[in-house]
C-alpha positions in Angstrom: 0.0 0.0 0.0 2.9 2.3 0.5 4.3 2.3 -2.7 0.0 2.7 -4.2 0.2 5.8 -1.9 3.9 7.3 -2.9 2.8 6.8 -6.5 -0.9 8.8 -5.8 1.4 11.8 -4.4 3.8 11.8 -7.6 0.6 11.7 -10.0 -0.3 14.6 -8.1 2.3 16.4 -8.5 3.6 16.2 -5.2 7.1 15.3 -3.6 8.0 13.4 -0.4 10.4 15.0 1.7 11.1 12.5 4.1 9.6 9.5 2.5 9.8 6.5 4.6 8.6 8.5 7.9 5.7 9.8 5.6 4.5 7.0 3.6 4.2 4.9 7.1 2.6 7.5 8.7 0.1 7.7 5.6 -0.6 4.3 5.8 -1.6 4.0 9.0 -4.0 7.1 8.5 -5.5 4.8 5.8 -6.0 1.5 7.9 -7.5 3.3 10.8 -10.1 5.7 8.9 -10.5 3.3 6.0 -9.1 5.1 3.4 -8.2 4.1 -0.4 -4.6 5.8 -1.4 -6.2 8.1 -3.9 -9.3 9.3 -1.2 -6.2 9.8 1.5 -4.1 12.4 -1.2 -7.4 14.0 -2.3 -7.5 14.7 1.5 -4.4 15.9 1.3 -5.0 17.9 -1.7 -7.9 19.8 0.3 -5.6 20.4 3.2 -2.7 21.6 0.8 -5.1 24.2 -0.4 -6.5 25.5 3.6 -3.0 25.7 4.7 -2.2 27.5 1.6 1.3 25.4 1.7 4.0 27.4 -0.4 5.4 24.0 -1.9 4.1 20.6 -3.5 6.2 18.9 -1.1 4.8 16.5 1.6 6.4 17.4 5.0 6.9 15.3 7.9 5.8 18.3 10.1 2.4 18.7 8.5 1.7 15.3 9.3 0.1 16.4 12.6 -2.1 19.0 11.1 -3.1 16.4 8.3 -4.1 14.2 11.0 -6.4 16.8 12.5 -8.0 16.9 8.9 -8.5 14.1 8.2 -10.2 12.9 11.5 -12.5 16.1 11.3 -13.8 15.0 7.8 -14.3 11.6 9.7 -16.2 13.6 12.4 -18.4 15.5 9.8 -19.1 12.3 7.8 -20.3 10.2 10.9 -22.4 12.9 12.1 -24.6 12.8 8.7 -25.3 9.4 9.0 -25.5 9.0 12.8 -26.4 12.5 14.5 -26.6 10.6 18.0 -22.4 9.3 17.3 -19.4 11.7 18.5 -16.3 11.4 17.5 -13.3 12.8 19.5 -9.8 14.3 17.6 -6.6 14.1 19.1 -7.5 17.6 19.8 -10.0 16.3 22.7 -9.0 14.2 25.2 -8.2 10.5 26.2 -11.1 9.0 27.6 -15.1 8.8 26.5 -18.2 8.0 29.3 -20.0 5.3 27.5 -23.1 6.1 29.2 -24.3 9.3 30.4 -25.4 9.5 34.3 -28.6 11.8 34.2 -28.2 13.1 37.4 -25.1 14.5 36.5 -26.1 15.9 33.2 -25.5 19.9 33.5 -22.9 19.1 36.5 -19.6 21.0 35.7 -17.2 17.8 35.3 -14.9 17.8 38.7 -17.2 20.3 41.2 -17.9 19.0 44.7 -22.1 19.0 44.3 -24.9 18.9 46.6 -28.3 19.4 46.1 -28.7 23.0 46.3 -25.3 23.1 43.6 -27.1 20.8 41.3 -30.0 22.8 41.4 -28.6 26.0 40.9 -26.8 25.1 37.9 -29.3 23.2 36.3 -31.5 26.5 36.0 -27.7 28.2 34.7 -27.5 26.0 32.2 -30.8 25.7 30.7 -31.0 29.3 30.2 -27.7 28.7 28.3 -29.5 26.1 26.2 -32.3 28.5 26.2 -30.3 31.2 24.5 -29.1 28.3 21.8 -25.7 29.2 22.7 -24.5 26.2 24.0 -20.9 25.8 23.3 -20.1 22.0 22.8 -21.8 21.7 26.6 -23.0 18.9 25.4 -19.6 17.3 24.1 -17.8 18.4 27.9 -20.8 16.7 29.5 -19.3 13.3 28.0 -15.5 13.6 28.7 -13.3 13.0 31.1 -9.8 15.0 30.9 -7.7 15.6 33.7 -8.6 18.6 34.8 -11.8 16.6 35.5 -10.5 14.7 37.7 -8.2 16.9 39.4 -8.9 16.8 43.5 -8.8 19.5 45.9 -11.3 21.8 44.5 -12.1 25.7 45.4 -10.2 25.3 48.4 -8.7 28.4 49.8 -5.0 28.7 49.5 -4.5 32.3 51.2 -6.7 34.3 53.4 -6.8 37.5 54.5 -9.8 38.5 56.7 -10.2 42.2 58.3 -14.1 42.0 57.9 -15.8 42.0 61.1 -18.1 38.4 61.7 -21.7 39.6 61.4 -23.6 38.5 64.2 -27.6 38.0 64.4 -30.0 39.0 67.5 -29.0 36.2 69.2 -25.5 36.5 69.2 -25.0 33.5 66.9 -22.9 34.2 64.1 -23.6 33.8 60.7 -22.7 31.5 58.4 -23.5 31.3 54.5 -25.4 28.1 53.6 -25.7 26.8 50.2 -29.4 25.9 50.9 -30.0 29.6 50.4 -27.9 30.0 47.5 -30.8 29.5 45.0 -32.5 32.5 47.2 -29.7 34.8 47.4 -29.1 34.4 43.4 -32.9 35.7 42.7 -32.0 38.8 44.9 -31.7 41.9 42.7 -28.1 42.1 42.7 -26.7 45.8 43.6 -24.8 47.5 40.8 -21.9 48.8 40.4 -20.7 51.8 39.9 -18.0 51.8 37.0 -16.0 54.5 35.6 -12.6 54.2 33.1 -9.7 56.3 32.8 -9.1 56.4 29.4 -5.7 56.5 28.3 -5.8 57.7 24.5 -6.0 54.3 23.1 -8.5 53.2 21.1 -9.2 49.8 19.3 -8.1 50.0 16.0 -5.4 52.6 17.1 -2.0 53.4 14.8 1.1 51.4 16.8 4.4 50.0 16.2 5.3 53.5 13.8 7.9 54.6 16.8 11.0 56.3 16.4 14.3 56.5 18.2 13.2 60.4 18.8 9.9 58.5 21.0 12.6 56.2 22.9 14.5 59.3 23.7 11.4 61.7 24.7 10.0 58.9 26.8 13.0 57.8 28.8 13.8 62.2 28.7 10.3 62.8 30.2 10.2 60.5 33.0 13.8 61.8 34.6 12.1 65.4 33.9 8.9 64.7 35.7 10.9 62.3 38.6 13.1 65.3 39.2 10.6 68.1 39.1 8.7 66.1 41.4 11.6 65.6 44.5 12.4 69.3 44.1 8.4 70.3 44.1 8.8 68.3 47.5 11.7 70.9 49.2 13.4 68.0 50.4 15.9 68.1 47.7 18.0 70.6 45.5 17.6 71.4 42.2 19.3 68.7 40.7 23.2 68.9 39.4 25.3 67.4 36.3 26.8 64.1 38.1 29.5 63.7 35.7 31.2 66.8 36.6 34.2 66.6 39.5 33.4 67.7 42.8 33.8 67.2 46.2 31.3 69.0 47.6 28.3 66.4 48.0 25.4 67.2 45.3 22.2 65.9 44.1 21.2 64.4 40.6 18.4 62.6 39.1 19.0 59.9 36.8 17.9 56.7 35.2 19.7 53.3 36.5 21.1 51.7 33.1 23.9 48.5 32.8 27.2 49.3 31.1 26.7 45.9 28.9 24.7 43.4 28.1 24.4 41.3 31.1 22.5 41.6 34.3 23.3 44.5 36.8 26.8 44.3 39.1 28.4 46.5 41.4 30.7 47.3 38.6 28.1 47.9 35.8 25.8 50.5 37.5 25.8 53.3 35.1 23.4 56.4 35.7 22.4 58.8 33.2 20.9 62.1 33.8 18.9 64.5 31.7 19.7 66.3 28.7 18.9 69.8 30.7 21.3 68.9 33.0 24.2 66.4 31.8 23.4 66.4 28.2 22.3 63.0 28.5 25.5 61.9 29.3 26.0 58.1 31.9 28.4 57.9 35.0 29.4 55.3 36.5 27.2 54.9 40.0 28.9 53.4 43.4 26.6 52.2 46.1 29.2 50.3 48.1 28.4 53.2 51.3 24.7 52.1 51.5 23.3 49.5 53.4 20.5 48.7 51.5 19.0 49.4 48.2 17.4 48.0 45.0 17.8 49.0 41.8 16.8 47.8 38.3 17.6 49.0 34.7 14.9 51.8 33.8 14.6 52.9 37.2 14.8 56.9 37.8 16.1 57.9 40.8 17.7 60.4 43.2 21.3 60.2 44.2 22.9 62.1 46.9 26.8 61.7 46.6 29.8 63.0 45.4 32.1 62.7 42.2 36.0 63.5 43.4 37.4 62.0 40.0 34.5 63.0 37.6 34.3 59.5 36.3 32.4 57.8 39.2 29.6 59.1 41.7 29.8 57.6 44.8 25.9 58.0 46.2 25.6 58.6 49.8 21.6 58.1 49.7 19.3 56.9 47.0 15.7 58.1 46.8 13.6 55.8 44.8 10.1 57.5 45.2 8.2 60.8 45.4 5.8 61.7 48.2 2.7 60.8 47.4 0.9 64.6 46.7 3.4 65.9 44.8 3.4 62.8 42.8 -0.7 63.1 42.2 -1.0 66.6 41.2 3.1 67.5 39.9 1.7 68.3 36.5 -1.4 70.0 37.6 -1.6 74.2 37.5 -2.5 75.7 40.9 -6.4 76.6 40.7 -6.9 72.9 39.1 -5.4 71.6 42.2 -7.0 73.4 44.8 -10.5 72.6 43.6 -9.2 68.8 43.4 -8.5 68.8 46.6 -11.4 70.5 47.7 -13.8 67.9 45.6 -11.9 65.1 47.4 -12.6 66.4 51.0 -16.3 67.0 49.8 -16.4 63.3 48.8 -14.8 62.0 51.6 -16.9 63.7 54.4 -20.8 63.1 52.3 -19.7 59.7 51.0 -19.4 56.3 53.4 -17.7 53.2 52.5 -19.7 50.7 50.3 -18.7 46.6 50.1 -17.4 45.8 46.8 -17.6 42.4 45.9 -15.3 40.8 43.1 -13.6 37.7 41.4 -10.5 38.3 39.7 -8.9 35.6 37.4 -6.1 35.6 35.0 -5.4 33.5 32.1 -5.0 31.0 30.3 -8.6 30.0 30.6 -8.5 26.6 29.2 -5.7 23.6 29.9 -3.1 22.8 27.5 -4.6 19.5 26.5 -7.4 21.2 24.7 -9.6 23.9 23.6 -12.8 23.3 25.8 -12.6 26.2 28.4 -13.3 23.9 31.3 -11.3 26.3 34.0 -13.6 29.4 32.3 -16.6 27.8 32.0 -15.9 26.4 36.3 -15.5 30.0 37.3 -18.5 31.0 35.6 -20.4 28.7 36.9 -18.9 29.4 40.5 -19.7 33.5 39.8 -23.1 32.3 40.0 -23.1 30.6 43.3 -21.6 33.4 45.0 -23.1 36.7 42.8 -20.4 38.8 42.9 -21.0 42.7 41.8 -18.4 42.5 39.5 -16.0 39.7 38.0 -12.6 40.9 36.5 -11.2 38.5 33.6 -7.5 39.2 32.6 -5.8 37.5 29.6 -4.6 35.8 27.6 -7.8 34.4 26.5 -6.6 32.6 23.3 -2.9 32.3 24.0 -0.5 32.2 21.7 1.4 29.4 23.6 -1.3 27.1 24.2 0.3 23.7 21.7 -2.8 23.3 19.4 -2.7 27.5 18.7 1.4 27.4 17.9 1.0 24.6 15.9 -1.8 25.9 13.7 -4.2 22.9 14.2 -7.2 24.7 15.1 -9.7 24.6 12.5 -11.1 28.2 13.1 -9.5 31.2 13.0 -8.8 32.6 16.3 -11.5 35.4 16.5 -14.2 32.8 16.4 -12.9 30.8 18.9 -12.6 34.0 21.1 -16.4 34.6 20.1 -17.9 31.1 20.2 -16.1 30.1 23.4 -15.3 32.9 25.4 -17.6 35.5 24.4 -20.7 33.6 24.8 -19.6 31.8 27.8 -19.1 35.3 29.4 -22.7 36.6 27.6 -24.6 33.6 28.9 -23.5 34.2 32.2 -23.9 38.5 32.2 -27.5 37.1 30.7 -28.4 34.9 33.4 -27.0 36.9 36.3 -29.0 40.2 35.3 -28.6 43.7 33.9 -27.0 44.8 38.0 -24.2 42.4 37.1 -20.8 43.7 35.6 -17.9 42.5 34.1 -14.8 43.8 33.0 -12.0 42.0 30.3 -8.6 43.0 30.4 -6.2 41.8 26.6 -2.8 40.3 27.1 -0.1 40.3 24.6 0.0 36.9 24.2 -4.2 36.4 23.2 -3.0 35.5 19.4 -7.0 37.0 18.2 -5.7 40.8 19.4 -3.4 43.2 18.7 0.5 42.6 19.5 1.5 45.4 21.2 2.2 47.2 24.4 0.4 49.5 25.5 -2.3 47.6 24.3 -5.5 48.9 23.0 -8.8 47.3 24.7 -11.1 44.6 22.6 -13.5 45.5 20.6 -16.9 44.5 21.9 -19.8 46.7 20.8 -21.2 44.3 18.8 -22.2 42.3 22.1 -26.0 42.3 23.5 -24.7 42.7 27.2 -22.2 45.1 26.0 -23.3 47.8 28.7 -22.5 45.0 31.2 -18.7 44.6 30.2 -15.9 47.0 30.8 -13.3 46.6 28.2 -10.2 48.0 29.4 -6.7 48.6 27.5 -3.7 47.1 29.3 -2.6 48.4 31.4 -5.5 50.4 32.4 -7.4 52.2 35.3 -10.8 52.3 36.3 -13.1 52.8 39.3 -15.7 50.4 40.7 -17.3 52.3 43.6 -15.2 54.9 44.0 -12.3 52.2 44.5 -9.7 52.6 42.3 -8.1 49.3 40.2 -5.5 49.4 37.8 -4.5 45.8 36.0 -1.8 44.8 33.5 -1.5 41.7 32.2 2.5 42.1 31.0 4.4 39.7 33.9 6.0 42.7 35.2 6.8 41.0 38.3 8.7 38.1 36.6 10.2 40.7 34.8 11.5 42.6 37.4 12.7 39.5 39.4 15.4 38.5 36.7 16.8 42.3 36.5 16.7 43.4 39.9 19.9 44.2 42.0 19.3 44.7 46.0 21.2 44.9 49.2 19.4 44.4 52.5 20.4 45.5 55.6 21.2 42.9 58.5 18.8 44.6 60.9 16.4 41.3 61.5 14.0 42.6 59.7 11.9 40.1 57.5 12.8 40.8 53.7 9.6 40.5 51.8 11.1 40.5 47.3 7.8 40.7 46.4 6.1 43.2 48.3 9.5 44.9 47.3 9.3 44.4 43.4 5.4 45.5 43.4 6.3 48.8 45.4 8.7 49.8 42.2 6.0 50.1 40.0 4.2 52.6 42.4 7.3 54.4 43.6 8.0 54.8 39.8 4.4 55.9 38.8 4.4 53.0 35.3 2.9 50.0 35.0 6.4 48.8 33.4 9.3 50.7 34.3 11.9 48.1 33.3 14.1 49.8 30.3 15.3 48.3 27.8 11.9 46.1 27.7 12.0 42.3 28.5 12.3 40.2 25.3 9.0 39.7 23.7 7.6 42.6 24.9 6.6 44.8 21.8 6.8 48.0 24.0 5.6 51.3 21.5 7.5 54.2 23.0 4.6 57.0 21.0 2.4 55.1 23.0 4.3 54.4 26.2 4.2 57.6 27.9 0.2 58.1 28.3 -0.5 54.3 28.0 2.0 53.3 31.1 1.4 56.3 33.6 -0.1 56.0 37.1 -1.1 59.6 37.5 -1.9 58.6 41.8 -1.9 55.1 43.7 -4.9 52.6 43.3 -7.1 51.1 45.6 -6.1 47.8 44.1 -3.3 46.4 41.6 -3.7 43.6 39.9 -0.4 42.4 38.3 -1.4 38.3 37.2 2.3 37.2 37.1 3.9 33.0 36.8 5.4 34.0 39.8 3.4 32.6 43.0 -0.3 33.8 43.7 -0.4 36.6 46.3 -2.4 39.3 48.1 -0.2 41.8 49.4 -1.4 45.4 51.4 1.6 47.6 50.4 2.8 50.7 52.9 3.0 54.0 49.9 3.7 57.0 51.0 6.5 60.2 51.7 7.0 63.2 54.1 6.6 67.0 52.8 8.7 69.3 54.8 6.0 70.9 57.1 3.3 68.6 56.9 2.5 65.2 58.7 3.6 62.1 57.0 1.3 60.5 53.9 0.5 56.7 54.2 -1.7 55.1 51.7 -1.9 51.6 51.6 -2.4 49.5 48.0 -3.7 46.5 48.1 -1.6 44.5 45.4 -3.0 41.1 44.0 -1.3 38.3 42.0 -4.1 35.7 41.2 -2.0 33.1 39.3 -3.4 31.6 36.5 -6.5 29.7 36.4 -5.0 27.2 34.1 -1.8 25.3 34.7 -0.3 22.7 32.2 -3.3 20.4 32.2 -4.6 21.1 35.7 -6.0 24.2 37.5 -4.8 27.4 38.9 -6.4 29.7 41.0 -8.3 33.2 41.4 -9.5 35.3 44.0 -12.2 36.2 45.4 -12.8 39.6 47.4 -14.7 41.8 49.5 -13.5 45.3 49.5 -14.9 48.3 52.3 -13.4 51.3 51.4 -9.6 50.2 52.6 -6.9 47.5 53.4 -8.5 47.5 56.8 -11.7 46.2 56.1 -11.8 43.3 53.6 -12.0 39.8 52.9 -9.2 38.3 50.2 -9.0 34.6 49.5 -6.8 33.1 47.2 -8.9 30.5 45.7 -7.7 26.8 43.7 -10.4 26.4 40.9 
């Protein structure tokens, strides 16, 4: 049969690259779908023609993708003549129920049930059939992959509680029961309040035209602002040219750089100042006389030091942050800042602290083993157990380095998964939940259906029926939900950071906490990503970066979804003024991990918000 086959490609037209490998392959698609040599190279005729395949030469790599064809035209054909009979790709999973348990019919596969569960999401998922969008429900009811039959599910990994226990006349405290989940769900759930900062991007928006004068105005403009800033505060000088010889001790503003390639050293701390007042120009930076520090490449900050030879500065303090009202309202003219301040006090004293209820996961949403959204569709259904004002979805969504989307074997293009899976997964649920519930989805650079670039312009959803209901944010971007302020990015920052950091700590006892430490850069620096030069694969527009990446004052919440391990973190931010008492805010910073992992879950978290870091509930949560 091989030789029938290798003679079928040649009258054909085609070439066999590596022919042995190919031809056995070939004939083993043959015995097992039951396929005549000339029906298997019309196949591959077909395929030749999708793939739009440069040359007439048969490649052991496109094997795979064949494979996919071919057992979807054996899916198609079955389904005429049997419409009861499913078929399952290599693109599925391992293992098929042969009979379907009834009870257990609209059961997410793998969540703990009892009766008031089964009931609840027996009415979710009817309205989902209801609506006709039902997303191959159907064809997850019937498998078993592992993330099926993962154990140890929704239990709670971290915990931080500052709510107060609510107690009822009798001085019994309350506990939620799941008997009175079904009533709490038909409770009008309380809306709320959302409101973006827009950041000039739009979708659709011109990127990746950026010049080497953009690289130079942004990196220019954030040593400007930084150093206008400490001065603004009187608790520095106006700042000096480092590179010139002196022994009198000075003060100079500059961003950290690395004199080479590699990773920062004590010998390859370089620090260049502005063009107004070094012409640009680097020095060489010594921190041997401080006890503690931590420093990164693209990090502005203040040095306090002296240069005796003109070649080196030898920094007797290093500021790394700017107090917090200077920092909020630096670019701001006078009058416009008064009556800021004057609306915050007004809102303050007539407005009380409201409980803000929300789920925040990161993705990827689905396991490496397939495209069914199993981890998605599990927090969705878990959204509705617990009703939360207002769920927060970051990507990726469809991610570039999930196997079957680098390899191309996907049969539809990548919008329609992101429509026909995630979009109408996240509809259904907005649908069923009511017009009080809201929803907002942060892109990631790596969702292979969206733009590749950072900044990153939001998604285009308009075309949605519950498109009121969802928030579609750029990343990174800000917005308020109840007058709490949340900013997210979905760029690994963290990660980032962790590989190019350089600190010292002092041996004073005192606990050293790198994560808390790396989190507090980005506030202290005002950017979502102040890393410079960018990690690789981070396709960083410098026209854009200077609007897109700002944090004009410090958020309620940040959400940085990093690989690095899931945490909630409250996060001391704040700096004296000469005069004046000291400023503390405290920022509530959130890693939720990823609710995939490999072929098993991740996590997400679930939180109850009152106004501050003193008052809520945050737990880390395994799906």
């Amino acid at each position: 049969m091989e030789e029938e086959i290798k003679a079928e490609f040649l009258k054909s037209g085609f070439t066999l690259d590596e022919e042995q490998k190919i031809l056995k392959k070939c004939h083993t698609f043959c015995q097992d779908y039951g396929l005549e040599p000339s029906d298997l190279v019309s196949s591959w005729e077909i395929y030749y023609l999708n793939r739009q395949l440069d040359e007439s030469v048969v490649k052991d790599a496109e094997m795979d993708g064949f494979l996919g064809h071919l057992q979807n035209e054996q899916l198609g054909a079955s389904a005429k003549k049997d419409p009861g009979l499913h078929m399952y790709s290599f693109k599925d999973v391992d293992m098929v129920l042969d009979a379907e348990d009834e009870d257990r019919k609209y059961v997410i596969l793998g969540t703990p049930i009892d009766k008031s569960e089964k009931l609840q999401l027996d009415i979710y998922d009817s309205a989902r059939k209801t609506n006709g969008n039902n997303f191959s429900s159907e064809r997850k009811s019937k498998l078993v992959t592992p993330f099926g039959k993962r154990s140890n599910k929704f239990v709670v990994k971290f915990n931080i509680d500052n709510l107060p226990t609510i107690e009822t006349a009798n001085g019994i405290e309350e506990h939620y029961d799941l008997e009175d989940g079904i009533i709490k769900r038909v409770q009008p759930l309380k809306s709320s309040s959302l409101v973006v900062h827009r950041s000039g991007l739009e979708p659709g928006c011109r990127f990746m035209y950026d010049r080497i004068e953009d690289r130079f105005n942004a990196i220019e403009n954030r040593i400007r602002k930084h150093a206008a800033a400490l001065v603004a505060s009187s608790l520095y000088e106006e700042p000096m040219d480092p590179s010139v010889a002196s022994q009198r001790s000075m003060f100079a503003v500059g961003m950290i750089c690395c004199d080479g390639e590699g990773h920062l050293n004590d010998k390859s701390i370089l620090l260049q100042s502005s063009v107004e007042h070094s012409r640009g120009q680097r020095v060489r930076l010594e921190l041997n006389k401080l006890s503690h520090f931590s420093v990164f490449p693209g990090q502005v900050v203040g040095i306090k030091g002296h240069n005796p030879s003109g070649h080196c500065l030898i920094a007797s303090e290093l500021v790394d942050s700017v107090p917090l009202s200077i920092a909020a309202n630096a670019d701001l003219p006078p009058t416009k800042k008064q009556a800021l301040d004057e609306e915050i006090q007004a809102t303050h004293l007539s407005s009380t602290p409201t409980e803000t209820t929300m789920i925040i996961a990161a993705g990827p949403f689905t396991t490496t083993d397939n495209l069914l959204f199993e981890p998605l569709s599990e927090l969705l259904a878990y959204a509705t157990r617990n009703s939360p004002q207002l769920l927060i979805l970051l990507g990726p969504f469809i991610d570039s380095e999930h196997p079957q989307i680098k390899k191309g074997t996907v049969d539809l293009s990548f919008d329609d998964i992101f429509q026909s899976e995630v979009l109408r997964m996240v509809q259904d649920y907005l649908e069923y939940m009511g017009p009080n519930a809201r929803l907002v989805m942060v892109p990631s650079i790596r969702d292979a259906n969206h733009d590749f670039v950072f900044p990153q312009p939001a998604f285009d959803l308009n075309s949605l029926d519950v498109r009121l209901q969802i928030i579609s944010l750029n990343n990174p971007g800000i917005f308020e939900a109840d007058q709490v302020m949340i900013g997210c990015c979905t760029v690994d920052i963290l990660k980032h950071l962790s590989g190019e950091e350089m600190s010292r700590h002092s041996m004073d006892g005192q606990p050293n906490d790198r994560l808390s430490r790396l989190a507090n850069h980005i506030l202290s620096q005002q950017s979502f990503y102040p890393l410079y030069p960018p990690a690789e694969g981070v396709p960083m527009d410098f026209s854009l970066a200077s609007e897109g990446l700002h944090i004009s004052s410090v958020p309620d919440l940040l959400i940085l979804p990093s690989d690095i391990k899931y945490f909630v973190k409250v996060l001391p931010v704040g700096g004296t003024i000469e005069g004046e008492e000291e400023q503390m805010k405290r920022c509530v910073c959130i890693n939720p991990g990823r609710l995939a992992k490999g072929e098993g879950g991740g996590t997400f978290v679930e939180l109850k918000y009152q106004g501050s870091s003193d008052k809520m509930n945050a737990s880390i949560i395994s799906i």
